[in-house]
C-alpha positions, 0 to 999 in steps of 0.5 A, a space after each residue: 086032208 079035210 083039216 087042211 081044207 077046213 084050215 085053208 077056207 078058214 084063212 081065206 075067210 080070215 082075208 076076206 073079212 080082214 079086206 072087206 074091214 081094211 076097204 070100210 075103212 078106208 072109205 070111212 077116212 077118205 070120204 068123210 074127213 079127208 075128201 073135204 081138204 083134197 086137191 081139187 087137182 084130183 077131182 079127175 080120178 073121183 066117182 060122180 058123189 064125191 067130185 060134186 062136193 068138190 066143185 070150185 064154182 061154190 063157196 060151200 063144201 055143201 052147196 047153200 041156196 044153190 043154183 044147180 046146172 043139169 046137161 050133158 058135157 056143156 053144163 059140165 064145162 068141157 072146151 079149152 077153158 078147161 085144157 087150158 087148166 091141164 084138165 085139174 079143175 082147179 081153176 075157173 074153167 066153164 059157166 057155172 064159174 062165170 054165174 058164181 063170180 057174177 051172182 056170189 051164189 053157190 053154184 054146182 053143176 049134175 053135168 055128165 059128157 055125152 048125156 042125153 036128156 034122160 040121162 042127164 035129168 034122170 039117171 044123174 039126178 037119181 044118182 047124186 040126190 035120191 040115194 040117202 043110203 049112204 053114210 060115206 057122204 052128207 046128203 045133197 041139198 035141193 038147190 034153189 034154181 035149176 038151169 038145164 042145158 040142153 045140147 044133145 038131142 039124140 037118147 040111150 033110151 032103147 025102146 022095143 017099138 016105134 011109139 016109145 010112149 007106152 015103155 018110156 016112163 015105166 023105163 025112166 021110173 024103174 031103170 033110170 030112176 031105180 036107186 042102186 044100194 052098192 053104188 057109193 060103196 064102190 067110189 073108193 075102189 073106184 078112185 084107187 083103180 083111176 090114180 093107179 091107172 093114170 100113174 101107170 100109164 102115163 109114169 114117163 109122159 104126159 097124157 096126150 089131148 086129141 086136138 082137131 085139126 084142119 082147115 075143112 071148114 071156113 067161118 066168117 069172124 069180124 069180116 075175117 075167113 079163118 078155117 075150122 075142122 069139121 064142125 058139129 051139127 044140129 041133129 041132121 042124122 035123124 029123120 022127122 020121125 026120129 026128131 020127135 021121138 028124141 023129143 018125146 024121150 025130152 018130154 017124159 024126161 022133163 016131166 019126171 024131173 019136174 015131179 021130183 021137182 015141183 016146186 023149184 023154179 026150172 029154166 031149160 036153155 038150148 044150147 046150139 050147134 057150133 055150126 050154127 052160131 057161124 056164118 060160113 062164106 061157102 054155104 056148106 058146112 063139113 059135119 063131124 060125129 053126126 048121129 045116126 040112130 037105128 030103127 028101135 031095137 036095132 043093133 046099128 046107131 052110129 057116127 060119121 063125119 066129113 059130110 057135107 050139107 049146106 049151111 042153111 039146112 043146119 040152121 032151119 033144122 036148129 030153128 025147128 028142133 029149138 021150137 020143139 023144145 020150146 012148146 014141150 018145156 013151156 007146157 012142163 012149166 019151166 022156163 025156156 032161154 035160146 042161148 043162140 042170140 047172145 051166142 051168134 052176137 059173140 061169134 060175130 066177134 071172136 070164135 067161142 070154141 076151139 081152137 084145140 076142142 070145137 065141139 064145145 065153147 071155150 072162155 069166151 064162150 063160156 063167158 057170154 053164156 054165164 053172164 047172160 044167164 046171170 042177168 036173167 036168173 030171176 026171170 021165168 023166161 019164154 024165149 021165142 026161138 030167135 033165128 036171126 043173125 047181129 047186124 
């Protein structure tokens, strides 16, 4: 009996160790010498490392005097650009393609949906460029130039107290910031788990997109009415006081990111609302996914959509939250551009998002943004925030 279990412990050993060697492997072969020559069709079933080296906005595998984009699902380049691609990323799809094109500089974005501003300038930078641990993948050159899009002010941050000062950077610095040693050794798995997935589920069908429809909204386009779904809006779910503490949650964010950064020249651009590049002829705005934070520590952060407020409240509150922003980025030393201006003079044209995904811009959108932020790539811009509307 003993030597039976002696022997079975000694073949599970042996299948441990043999798997562990296999998965090493693998990983060694994958990442570092077939990743370079992979589909970019495949960038969708890749963890964050990988898919950076894979990005079509660059000339180089390993980005050269680059220019870096930093934000949340914009800087990452969702919208119907990218579905009109079928969601493969092999073609041009968001702004960093459009300053790529424009500039011929490598181009390469730290974008992540849904990131708030820690998130977005902490947590995705320690990630991609502070780990130097891991021999599956070259380490990340500094880029030139960073231009960080800031769209969502809402924060995972979950403070315990009210004033969240006191905890705010000892929780970016230990938790955000805190390099995780296992992380690049899971990107294999992680892209064996995601293909398999994807062929299971969709073997027979093709993979559905949400679209959002209806007609609950009504904008004015080169003195046409046409009809949108509900539209987002500018943080009108948070009171004064959890304004300022998104913005504090900012504050601390930028300032970690220009201590790792000192010396790279950083340009911060507020990317606004869909509803406020608009003008809607009824005075009211159906909102979707508005957010609604609980008190600190609280258990209850939600979403709700289909309410109503009028137009005018979304614009003074984008108006109020831009100049926030303003005053904390300039005292950073960064530079600061409001995107609304050369946004709004589109939307007087021709919708910049939608028609599938209104949430985010689309190829015109995305057009306008890059190529102003192109021209102005050399600036050390101070936008004043510019609330007035194209004639």
């Amino acid at each position: 009996m003993l030597k039976r279990l002696k022997a079975g412990m000694a073949n599970a050993m042996l299948v441990v160790v043999t798997l562990v060697i296999t998965y090493a492997i693998g990983e060694v072969v994958f990442f570092r010498f077939a990743l370079p020559h992979l589909s970019l069709t495949l960038r969708t079933f890749l963890a964050e490392k990988p898919d950076f080296f894979l990005q079509n906005s660059k000339d180089h595998y390993i980005p050269q005097d680059y220019i870096a984009l930093v934000g949340d699902s914009y800087a990452a380049g969702l919208g119907d650009w990218l579905l009109s691609t079928g969601d493969k990323k092999d073609k041009p799809f968001h702004s960093a393609n459009v300053i790529h094109d424009v500039l011929k500089r490598d181009v390469a974005t730290f974008g992540r949906a849904a990131a708030g501003s820690a998130e977005a300038m902490v947590q995705r930078i320690a990630r991609l460029m502070a780990d130097d641990t891991c021999y599956l993948f070259p380490s990340i050159p500094e880029p030139s130039r960073f231009l960080v899009y800031i769209f969502l002010l809402q924060w995972d941050v979950k403070p315990t107290r009210a004033d969240v000062r006191p905890e705010l950077d000892a929780f970016l610095e230990g938790t955000y910031a805190a390099p995780v040693r296992w992380r690049c050794h899971a990107a294999f798995g992680d892209f064996i788990f995601k293909l398999a997935r994807y062929a299971i589920k969709y073997a027979w069908r093709n993979p559905g997109v949400i679209d959002r429809k209806g007609n609950v909204n009504e904008i004015t386009i080169a003195g046409r009415t046409i009809g949108t779904p509900e539209l987002n809006v500018p943080s009108l779910g948070l009171s004064d006081a959890q304004v300022d503490t998104a913005v504090t949650v900012y504050e601390h964010s930028l300032a970690w990111f220009r201590r790792r950064f000192p010396d790279i020249p950083t340009t911060v651009v507020y990317i606004p609302s869909p509803s406020v590049v608009y003008r809607f002829p009824s005075g009211e705005v159906s909102a979707d996914m508005v957010y609604f934070p609980d008190a600190p520590g609280g258990p209850n952060d939600r979403y709700k959509s289909f309410i109503k407020y009028p137009a005018a409240q979304a614009y003074a509150a984008s108006q109020k939250i831009c100049e926030k922003m303003r005053a904390v980025t300039l005292k950073a030393g960064a530079g600061f551009i409001d995107a609304r201006p050369t946004l709004r003079k589109r939307a007087a044209e021709t919708t910049i998002h939608g028609p599938r995904d209104w949430g985010h811009l689309n190829e015109q959108g995305y057009r306008a943004l890059g190529t102003m932020l192109a021209k102005r790539i050399d600036e050390k811009p101070a936008d004043a925030c510019d609330d007035t509307w194209p004639q």
